[in-house]
VEXVO-469105 format. One record per atom (N, C-alpha, C, O): x, y negated, z. Coordinates in pm, whole numbers, plus 50000, padded with zeros to 5 digits. Example, Ala and Ser with C-alpha at 12.3 -4.5 7.8 and 13.67 -1.06 7.14 Angstrom:
<kebas>
513195056950780/512305045050780/513205033050780/514245033250846/512855022550708/513675010650714/512904999750787/513414988650804/
</kebas>
This chain:
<kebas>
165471391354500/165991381854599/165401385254736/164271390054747/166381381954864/165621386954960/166531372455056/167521366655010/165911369655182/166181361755250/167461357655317/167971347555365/167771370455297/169931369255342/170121366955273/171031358955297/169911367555098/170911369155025/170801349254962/171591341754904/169411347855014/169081330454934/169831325855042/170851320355000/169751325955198/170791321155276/172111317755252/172861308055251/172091329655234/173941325255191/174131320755049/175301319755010/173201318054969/173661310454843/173121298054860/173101290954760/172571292754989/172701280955020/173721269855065/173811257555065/174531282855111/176291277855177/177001278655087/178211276255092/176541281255012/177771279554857/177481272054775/176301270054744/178671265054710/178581254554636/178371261554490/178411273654468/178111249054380/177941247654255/179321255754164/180371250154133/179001268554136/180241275954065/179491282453916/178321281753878/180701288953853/180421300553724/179221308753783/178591314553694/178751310553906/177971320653912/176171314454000/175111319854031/176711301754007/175921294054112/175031277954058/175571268954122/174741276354033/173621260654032/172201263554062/171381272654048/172351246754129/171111244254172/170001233254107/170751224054072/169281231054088/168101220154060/167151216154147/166361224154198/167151205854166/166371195354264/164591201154178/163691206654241/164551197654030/163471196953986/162941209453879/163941213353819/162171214253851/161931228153747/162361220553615/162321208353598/162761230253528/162991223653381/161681226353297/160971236353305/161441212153192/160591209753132/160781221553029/161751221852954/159921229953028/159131238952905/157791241352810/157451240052692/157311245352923/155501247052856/155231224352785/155171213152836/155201230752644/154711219052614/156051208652601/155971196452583/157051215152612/158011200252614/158731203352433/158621212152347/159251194152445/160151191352292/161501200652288/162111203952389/161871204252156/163091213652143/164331211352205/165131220452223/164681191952259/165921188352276/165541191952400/166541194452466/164051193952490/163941190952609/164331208752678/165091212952766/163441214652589/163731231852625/165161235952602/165351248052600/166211228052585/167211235752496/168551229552632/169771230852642/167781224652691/168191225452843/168321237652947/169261240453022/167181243352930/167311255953007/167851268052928/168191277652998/168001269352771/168321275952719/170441273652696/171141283452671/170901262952707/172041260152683/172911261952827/174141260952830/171961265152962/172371268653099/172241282753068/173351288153060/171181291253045/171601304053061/172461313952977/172891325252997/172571302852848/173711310752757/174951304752805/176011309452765/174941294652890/176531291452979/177051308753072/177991316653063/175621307253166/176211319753248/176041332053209/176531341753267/175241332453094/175991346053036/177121345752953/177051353252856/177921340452962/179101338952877/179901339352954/180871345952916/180001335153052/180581330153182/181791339253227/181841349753163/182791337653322/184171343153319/183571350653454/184181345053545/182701360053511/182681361453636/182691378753647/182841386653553/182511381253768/182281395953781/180731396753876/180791404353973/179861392053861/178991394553946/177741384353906/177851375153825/176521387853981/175391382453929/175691363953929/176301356254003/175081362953833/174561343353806/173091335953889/172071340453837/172911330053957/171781324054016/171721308253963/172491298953987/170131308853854/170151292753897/168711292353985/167621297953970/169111285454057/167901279854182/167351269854173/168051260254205/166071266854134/165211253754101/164191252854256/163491260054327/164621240554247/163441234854374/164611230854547/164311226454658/165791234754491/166811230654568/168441218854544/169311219454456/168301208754664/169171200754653/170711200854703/170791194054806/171681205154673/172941203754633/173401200854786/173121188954800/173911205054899/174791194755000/176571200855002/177141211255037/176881190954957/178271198454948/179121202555045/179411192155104/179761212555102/180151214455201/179471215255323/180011212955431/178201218655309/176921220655374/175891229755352/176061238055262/174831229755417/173891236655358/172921227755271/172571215955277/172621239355178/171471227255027/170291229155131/170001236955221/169711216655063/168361213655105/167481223355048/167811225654931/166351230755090/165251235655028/163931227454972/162801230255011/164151219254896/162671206654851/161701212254791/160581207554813/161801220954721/160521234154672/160281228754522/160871219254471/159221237054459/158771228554357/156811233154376/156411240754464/156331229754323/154691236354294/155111248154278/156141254054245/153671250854320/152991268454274/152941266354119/153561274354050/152281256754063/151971256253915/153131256053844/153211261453734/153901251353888/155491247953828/156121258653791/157191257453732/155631269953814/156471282253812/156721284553632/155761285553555/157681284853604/157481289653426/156881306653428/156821314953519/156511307053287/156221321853286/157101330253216/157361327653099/157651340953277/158751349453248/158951356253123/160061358853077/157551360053054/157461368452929/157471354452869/158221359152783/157411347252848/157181333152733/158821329152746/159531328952645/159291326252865/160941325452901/161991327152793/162751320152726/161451348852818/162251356152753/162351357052641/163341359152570/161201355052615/160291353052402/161381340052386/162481342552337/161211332752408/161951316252347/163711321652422/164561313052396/164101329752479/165471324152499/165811336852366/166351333552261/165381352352397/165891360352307/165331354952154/165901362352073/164961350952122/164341351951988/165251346951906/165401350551789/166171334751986/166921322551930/168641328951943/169621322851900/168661343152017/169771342752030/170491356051956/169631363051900/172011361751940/172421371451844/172151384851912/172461394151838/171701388552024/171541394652110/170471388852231/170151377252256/170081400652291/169631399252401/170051392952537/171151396652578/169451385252603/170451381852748/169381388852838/168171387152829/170041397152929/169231402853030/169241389153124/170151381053110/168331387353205/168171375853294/166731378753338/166041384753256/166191375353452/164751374453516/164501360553559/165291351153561/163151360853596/162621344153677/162121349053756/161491359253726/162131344353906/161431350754006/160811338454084/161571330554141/159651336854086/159181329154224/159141332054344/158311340654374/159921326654444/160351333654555/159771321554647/159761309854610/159371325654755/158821318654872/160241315855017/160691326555058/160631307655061/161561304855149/161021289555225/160851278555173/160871292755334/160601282555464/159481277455423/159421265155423/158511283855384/157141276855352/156801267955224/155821260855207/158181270955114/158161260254981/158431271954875/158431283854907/158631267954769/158391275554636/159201270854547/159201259154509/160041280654505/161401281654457/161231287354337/160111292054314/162381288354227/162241292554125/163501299954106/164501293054086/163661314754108/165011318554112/165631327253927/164991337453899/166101325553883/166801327453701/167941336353799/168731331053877/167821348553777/169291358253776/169761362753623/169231370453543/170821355853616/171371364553469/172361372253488/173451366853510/172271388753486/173451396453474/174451397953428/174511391453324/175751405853455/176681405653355/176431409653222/175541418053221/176991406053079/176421406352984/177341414052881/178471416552924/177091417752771/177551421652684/177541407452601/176621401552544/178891404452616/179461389152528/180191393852397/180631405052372/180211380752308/180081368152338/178051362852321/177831366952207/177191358852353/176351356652304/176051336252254/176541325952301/175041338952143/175231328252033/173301326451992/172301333551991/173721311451962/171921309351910/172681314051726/173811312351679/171071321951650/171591324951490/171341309651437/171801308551324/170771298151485/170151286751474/170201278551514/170191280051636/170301264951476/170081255551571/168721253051663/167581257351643/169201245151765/168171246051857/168191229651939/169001226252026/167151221951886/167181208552013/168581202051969/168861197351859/169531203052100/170501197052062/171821206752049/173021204052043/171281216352048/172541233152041/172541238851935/171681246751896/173871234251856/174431241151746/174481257551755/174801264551850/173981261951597/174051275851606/175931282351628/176991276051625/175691294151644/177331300151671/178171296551736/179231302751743/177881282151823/178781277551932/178411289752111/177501293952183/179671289852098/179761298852222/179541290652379/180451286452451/178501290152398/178451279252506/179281289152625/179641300852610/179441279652755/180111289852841/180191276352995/180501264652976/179891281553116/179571280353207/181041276753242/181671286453284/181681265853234/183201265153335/182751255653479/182151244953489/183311264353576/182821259053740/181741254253724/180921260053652/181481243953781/179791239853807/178931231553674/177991224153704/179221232753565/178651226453430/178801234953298/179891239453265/177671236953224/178131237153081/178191224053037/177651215053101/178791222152933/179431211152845/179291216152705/180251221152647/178191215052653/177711219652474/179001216152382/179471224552305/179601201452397/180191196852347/181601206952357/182341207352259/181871213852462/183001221352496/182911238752494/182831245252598/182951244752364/182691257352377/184081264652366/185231261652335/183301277352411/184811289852401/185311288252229/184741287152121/186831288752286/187551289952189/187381300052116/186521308852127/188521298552012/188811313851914/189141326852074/188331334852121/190271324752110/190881332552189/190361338452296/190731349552334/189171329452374/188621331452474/187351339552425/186721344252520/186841342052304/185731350852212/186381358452190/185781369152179/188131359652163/188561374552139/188721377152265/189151388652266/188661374352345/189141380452520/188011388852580/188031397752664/186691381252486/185291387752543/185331398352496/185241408952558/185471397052384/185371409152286/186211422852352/185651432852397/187571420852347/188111430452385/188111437952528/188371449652558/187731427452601/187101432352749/185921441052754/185781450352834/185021437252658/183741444752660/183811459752608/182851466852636/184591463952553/185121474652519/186091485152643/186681495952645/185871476952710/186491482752851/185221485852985/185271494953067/184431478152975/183461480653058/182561495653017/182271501652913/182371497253145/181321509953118/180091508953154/179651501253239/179171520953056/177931513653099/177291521853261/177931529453335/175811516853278/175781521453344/174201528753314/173561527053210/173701537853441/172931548553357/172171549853505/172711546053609/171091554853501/170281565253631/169541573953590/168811572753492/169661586453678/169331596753634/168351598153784/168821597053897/167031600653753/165461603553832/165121613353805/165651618353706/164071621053876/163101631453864/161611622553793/161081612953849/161161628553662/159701625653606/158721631453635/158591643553657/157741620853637/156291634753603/156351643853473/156701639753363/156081652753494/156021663153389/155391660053259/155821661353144/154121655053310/153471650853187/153201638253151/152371635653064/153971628353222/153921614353163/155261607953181/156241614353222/155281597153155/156951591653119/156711579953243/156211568653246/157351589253345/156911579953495/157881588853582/157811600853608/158761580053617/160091580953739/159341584053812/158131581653814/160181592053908/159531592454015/160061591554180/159601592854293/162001586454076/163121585054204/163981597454206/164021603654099/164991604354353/165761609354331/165681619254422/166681621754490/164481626554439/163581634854539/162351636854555/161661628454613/161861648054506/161001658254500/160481668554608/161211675554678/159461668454609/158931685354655/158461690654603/157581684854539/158551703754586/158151713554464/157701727354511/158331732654603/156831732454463/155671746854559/155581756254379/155031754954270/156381764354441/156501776754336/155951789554397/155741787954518/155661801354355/154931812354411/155941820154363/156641818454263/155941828354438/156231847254442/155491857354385/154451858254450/155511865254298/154791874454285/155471888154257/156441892454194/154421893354342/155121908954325/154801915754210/153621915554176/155301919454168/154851925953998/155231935454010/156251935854079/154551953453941/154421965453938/155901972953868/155671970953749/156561976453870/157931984353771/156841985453663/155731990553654/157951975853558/157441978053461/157101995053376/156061998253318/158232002753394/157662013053377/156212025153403/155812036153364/155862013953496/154502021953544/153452009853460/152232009953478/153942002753395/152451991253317/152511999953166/153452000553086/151332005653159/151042013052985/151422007952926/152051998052964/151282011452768/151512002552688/149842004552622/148852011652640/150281993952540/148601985552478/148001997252416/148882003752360/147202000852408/146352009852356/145122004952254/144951992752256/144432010952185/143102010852128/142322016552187/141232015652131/142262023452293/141642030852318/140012027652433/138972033652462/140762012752471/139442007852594/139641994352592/140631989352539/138851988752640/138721977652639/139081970252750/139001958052761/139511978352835/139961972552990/141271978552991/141471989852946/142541968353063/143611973453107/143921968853233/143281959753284/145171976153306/145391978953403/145371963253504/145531963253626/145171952253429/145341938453471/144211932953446/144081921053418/142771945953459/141701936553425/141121927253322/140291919353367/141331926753219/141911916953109/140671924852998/140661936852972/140021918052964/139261923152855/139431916352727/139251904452702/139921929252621/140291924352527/139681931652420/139301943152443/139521925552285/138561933852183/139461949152117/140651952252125/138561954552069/139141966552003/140081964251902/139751954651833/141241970051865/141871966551753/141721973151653/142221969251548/140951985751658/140552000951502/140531989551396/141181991851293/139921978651405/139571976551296/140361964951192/140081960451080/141201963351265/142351955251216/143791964551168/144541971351238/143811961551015/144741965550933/146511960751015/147431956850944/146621961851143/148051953951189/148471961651256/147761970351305/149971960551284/150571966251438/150261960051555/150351948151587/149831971351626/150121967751760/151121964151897/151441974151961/151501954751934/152521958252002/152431962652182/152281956752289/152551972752146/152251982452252/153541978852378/153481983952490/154481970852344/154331962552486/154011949952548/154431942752639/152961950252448/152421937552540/151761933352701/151931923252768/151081943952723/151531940252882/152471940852985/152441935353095/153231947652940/154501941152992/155781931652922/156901929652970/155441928652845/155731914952800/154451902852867/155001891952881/153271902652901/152461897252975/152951893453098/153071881753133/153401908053199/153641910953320/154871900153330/155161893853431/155411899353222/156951888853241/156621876753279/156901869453374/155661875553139/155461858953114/154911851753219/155311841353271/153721860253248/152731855053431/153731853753512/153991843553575/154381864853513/155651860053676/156161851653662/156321845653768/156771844653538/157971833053556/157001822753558/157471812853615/155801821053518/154891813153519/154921805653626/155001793453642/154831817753722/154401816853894/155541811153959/155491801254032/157031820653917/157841814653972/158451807953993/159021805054098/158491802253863/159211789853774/158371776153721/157681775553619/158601766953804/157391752153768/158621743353741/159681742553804/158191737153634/158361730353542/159291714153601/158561707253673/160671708653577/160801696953666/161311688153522/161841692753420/161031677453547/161451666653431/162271659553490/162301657053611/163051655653400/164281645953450/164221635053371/163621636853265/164851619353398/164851611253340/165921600353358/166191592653450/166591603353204/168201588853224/167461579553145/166871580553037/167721566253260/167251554753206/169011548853194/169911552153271/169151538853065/170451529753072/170211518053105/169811510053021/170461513753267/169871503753299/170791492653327/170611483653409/171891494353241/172891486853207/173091478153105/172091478953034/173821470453061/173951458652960/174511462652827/174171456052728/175341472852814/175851478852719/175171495652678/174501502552754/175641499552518/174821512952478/175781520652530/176951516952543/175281532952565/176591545152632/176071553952541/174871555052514/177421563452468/177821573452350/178391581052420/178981578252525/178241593752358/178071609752411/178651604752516/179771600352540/177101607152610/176741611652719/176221627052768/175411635452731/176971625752850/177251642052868/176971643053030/177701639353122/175451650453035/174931652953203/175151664253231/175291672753143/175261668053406/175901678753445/174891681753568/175041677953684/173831689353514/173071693253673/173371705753708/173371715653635/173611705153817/174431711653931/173421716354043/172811708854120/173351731254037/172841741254150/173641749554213/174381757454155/173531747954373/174911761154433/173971771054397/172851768554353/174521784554418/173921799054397/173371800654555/172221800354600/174301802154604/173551804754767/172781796454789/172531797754908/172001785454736/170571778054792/169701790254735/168561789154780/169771798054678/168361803154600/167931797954519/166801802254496/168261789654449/167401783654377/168051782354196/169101776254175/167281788754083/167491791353981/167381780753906/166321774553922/168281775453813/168121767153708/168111768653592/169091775053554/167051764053467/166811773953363/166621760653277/166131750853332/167111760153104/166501754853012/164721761952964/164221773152953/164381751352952/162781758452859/163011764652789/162421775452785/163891761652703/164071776152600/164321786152632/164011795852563/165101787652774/164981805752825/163951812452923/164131822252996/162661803652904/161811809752948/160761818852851/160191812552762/160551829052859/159101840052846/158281834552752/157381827652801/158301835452616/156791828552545/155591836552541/155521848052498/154731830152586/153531841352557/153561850752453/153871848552336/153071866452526/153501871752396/152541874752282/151451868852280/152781881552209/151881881952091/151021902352074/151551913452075/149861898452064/148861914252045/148831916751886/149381925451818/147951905651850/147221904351721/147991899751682/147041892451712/149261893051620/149921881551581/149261868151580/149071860651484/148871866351739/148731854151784/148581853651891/148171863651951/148851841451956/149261836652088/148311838352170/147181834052145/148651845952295/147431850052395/147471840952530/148581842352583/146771833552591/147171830052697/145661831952790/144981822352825/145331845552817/144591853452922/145041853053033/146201857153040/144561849553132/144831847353336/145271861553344/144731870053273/146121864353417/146851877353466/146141878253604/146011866853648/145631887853689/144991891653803/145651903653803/146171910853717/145371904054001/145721916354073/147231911354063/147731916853966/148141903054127/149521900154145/149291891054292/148501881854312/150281897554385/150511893554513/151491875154504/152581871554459/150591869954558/151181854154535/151711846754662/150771841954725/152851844354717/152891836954822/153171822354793/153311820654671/153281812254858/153751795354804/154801798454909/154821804555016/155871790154817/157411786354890/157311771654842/157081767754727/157511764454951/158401745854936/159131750154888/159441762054891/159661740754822/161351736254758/161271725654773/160231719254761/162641720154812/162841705954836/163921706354713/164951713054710/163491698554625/164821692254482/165321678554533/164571670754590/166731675854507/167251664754530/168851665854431/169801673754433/168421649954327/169251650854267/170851644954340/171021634354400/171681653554318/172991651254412/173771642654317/173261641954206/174711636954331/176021632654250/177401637554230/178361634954158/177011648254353/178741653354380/178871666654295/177721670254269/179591673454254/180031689454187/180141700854279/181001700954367/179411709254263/179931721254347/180271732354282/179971736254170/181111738154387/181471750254282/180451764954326/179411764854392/180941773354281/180131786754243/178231783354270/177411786254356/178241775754135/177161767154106/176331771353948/177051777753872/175271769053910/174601770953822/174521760853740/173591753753778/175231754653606/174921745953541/174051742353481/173231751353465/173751731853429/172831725753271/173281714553224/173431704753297/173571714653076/174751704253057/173031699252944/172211705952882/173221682952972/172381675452868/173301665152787/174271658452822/172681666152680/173641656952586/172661653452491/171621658552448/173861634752453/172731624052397/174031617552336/175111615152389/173591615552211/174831607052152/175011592052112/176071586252088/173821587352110/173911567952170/172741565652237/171591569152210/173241558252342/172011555552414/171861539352428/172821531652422/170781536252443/170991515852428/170151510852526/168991514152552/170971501452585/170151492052717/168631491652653/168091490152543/168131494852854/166771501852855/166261508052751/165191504552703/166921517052708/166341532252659/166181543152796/166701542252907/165201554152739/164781562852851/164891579552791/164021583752713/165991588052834/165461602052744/164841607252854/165131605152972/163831615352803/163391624952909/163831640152879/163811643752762/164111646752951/164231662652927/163451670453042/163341665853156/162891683852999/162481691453068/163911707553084/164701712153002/163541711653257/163811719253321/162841729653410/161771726653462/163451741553414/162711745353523/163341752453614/164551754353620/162381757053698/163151752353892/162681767953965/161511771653960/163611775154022/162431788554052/163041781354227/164051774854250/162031785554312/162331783454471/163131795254486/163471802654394/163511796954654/163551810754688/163211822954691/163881831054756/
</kebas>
């Protein structure tokens, strides 16, 4: 909530998407008929016939054809949001996305309930206070009416509508190594290195203990195995892409009301930026001497740092570098992460 937007829902009257309360509703500590007040309002407006967010506003008085009064409520008055959500989802067939916000306006203290559009019809599995289980409560103009729920027809209308909506999704840049957004823009410092024709890097020998990369490694005479005598330049590979190529994580959150099925992402690089786009799997694995994994510092390679600026776009371009990601159900607030990597110029 921000100060234009409580403004102007002060000039608007009591609708499907709109009420107000003079006083906070009794919870902490009150009786089932008493809580089943605030619970039988927000399963009104999520049920509700609208296209756009629901506001109920506590601590404000009603002027019709006017502006509402702001009367406030306490600081203490505020309900608490995780206890809210515990008692409204627990009781219901589904989840209702909805928040509580304490919001400050003209020096008083407000209580603001946004419930989003929803994946309907939603239902208590139970009775509750004075709210029959499986009755479809539903928000018509400025009242629910318990006594008056959605019909047969108006539950098949939900139904079949919801099958029409799409969900919705965001796609961020992650930290690499933790499961932390980081938004839709990056800077990124990759190196250059000049590396020798491979034809001039030996191949592995028994013969010394030092090679051309400085690298001290034990004798092999005495091991019954093959050698693979190109391992430093299978080395020479692996270090360069190392250098050149740093690592970028991506992250689709579904931060929508409904699950989205094969989902199918499309990251998109022009060729003329310079800039290479690669799955992990087609990068260089360390290679193998002994039949096992070596990961020795490579020295003596010329290193410069290049910026890269990454920015995830939305639009398609052509004579472009793809990476197609795919996920076959995804469910409100779920998060996949995938890794990429990124070479600069």
């Amino acid at each position: 909530m921000n100060n234009a937007l409580f403004e102007q829902l002060l000039y608007e009257e009591e609708s499907n998407t709109l009420d107000f309360k003079e006083k906070q509703y009794r919870f902490a500590r009150a009786t089932n008929e008493e809580k089943s007040e605030i619970l039988k309002d927000i399963l009104g407006f999520a049920n509700a016939w609208r296209r756009s967010d629901a506001y109920i506003i506590v601590g404000v008085k009603e002027i019709r054809g006017g502006r509402s009064v702001v009367v406030g409520i306490s600081a203490n008055e505020h309900l608490d949001e995780h206890s809210l959500q515990q008692f409204v989802n627990h009781l219901t067939n589904q989840p209702i996305h909805f928040s509580y916000e304490a919001f400050g306006f003209e020096g008083k203290q407000v209580g603001i309930i946004k419930i989003g559009a929803q994946n309907r019809p939603v239902y208590l599995r139970r009775d509750y206070g004075r709210l029959k289980k499986e009755k479809v409560f539903i928000r018509r103009g400025s009242s629910t009416d318990p006594t008056s729920p959605a019909s047969i027809d108006e539950i098949a209308m939900m139904r079949s509508r919801l099958e029409n909506l799409p969900a919705e999704l965001r796609i961020e840049f992650a930290h690499v190594n933790r499961e932390e957004a980081l938004g839709t823009k990056i800077d990124l410092e990759t190196e250059f290195c000049e590396m020798p024709e491979k034809n001039s890097i030996p191949d592995l020998s028994d013969q010394q203990n030092q090679n051309p990369f400085e690298i001290g490694i034990p004798r092999l005479s005495d091991f019954m195995i093959n050698i693979n005598k190109d391992y430093f330049r299978e080395l020479a590979d692996y270090k360069s892409n190392q250098c050149w190529f740093k690592p970028v994580r991506l992250v689709i959150t579904n931060v929508g009301h409904l699950a989205a099925k094969k989902i199918l992402v499309e990251v998109t690089v022009p060729i003329e930026s310079g800039v290479i786009l690669l799955d992990q799997d087609d990068m260089p694995a360390p290679p193998k001497c002994i039949m096992i994994f070596l990961t020795l510092p490579l020295s003596k390679v010329m290193c410069s740092p290049i910026a890269v600026q990454v920015t995830l776009l939305s639009s398609t371009m052509k004579s472009s570098i793809k990476l197609k990601l795919t996920v076959a159900i995804f469910n409100p607030d779920a998060e996949f992460f995938q890794i990429l990597y990124i070479l600069g110029r």
